[in-house]
C-alpha positions as a Python dict, from the first residue, in 0.01 Angstrom:
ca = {
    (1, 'X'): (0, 0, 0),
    (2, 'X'): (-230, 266, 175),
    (3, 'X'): (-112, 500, 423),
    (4, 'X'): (-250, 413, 746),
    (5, 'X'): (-435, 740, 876),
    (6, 'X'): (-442, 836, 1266),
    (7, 'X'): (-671, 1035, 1424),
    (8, 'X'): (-674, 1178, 1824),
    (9, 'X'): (-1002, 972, 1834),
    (10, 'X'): (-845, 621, 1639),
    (11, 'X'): (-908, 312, 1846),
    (12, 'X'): (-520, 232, 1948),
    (13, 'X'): (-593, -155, 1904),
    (14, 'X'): (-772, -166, 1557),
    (15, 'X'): (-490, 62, 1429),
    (16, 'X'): (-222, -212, 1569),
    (17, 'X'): (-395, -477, 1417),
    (18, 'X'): (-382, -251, 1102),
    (19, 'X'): (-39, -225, 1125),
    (20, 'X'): (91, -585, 1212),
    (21, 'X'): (-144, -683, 942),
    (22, 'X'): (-8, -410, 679),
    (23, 'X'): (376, -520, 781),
    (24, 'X'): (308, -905, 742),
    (25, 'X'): (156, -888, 379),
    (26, 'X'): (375, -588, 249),
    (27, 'X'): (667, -602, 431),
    (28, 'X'): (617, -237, 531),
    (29, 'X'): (373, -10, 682),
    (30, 'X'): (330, 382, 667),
    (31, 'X'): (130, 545, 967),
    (32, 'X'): (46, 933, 944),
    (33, 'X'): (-113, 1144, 1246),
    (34, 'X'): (-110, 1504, 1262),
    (35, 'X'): (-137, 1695, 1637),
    (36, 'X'): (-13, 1562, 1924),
    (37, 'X'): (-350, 1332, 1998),
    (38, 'X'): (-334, 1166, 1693),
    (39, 'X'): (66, 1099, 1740),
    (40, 'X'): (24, 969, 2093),
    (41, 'X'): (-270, 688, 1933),
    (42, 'X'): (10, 587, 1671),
    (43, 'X'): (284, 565, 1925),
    (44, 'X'): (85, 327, 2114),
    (45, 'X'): (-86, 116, 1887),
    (46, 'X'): (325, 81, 1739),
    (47, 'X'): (382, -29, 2103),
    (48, 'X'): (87, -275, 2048),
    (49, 'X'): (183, -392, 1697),
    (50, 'X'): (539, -495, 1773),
    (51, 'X'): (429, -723, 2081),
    (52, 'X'): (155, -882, 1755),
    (53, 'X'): (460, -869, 1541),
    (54, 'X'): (677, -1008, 1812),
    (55, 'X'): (463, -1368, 1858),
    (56, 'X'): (506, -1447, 1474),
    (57, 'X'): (894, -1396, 1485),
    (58, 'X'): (874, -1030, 1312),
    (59, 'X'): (1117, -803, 1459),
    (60, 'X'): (1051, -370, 1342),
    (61, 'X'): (1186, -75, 1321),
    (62, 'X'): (1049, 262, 1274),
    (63, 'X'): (1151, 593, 1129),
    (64, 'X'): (972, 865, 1218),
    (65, 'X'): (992, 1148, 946),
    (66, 'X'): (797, 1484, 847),
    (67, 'X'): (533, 1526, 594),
    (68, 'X'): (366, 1791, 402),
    (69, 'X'): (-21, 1741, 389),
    (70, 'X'): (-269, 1961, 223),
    (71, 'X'): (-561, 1960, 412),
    (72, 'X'): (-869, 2201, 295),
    (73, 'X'): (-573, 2412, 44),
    (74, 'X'): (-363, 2427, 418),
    (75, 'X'): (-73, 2269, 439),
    (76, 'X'): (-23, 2071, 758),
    (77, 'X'): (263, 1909, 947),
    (78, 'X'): (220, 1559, 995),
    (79, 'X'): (404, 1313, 1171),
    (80, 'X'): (491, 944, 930),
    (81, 'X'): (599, 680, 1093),
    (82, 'X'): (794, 403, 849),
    (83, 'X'): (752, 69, 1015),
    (84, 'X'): (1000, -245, 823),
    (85, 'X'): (1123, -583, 967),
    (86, 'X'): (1474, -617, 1043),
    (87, 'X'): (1705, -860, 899),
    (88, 'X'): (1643, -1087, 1153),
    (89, 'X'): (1300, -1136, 1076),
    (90, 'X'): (1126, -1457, 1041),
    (91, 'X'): (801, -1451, 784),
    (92, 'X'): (812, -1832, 658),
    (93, 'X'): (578, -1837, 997),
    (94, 'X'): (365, -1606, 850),
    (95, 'X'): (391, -1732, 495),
    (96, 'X'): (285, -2126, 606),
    (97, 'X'): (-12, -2001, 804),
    (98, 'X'): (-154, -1798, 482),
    (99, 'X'): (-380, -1970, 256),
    (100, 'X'): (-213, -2024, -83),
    (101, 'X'): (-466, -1782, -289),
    (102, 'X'): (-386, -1482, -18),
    (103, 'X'): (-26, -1485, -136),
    (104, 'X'): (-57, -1487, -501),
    (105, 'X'): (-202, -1147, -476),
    (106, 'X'): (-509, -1274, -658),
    (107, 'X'): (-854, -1183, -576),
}
């Protein structure tokens, strides 16, 4: 699973969309933003994924934590935002509505 990378300038809806997708085939999604730009897009396009999340009977939390990125030898303060489905969580929705080869992991 790829980190999911926000920038001040990242299109809030194409990074929910990223997100809800990320959560619904891995079970778990990473987001990273550093300055205070690129943490408000995240923030909102969380807002935006839950509600996507939400209609398919996927319920999230998120942990927001620290990270150490080195950026150009400079090492950066980032923001990482750990996205998982609660217990209560319903992905047999999710699962029916997938084509068979998309969830064998073959390509």
């Amino acid at each position: 699973m790829e980190m999911i990378k926000v920038s001040a300038n990242s299109r809030t809806s194409a990074v929910a969309g990223a997100i809800a997708g990320v959560v619904r085939e891995h079970r778990r999604a990473e987001v990273q933003a550093i300055g205070a730009g690129a943490v408000n897009q995240a923030v909102k396009a969380l807002v935006l994924a839950t509600g996507y999340l939400h209609n398919d009977g996927i319920y999230v939390t998120c942990v927001p934590e620290f990270a150490e990125v080195a950026i150009d030898d400079k090492v950066r303060t980032a923001i990482r935002l750990v996205i998982e489905p609660t217990a209560k969580s319903n992905f047999s929705a999710v699962s029916l509505a997938r084509p068979a080869a998309a969830l064998s992991g073959d390509d």
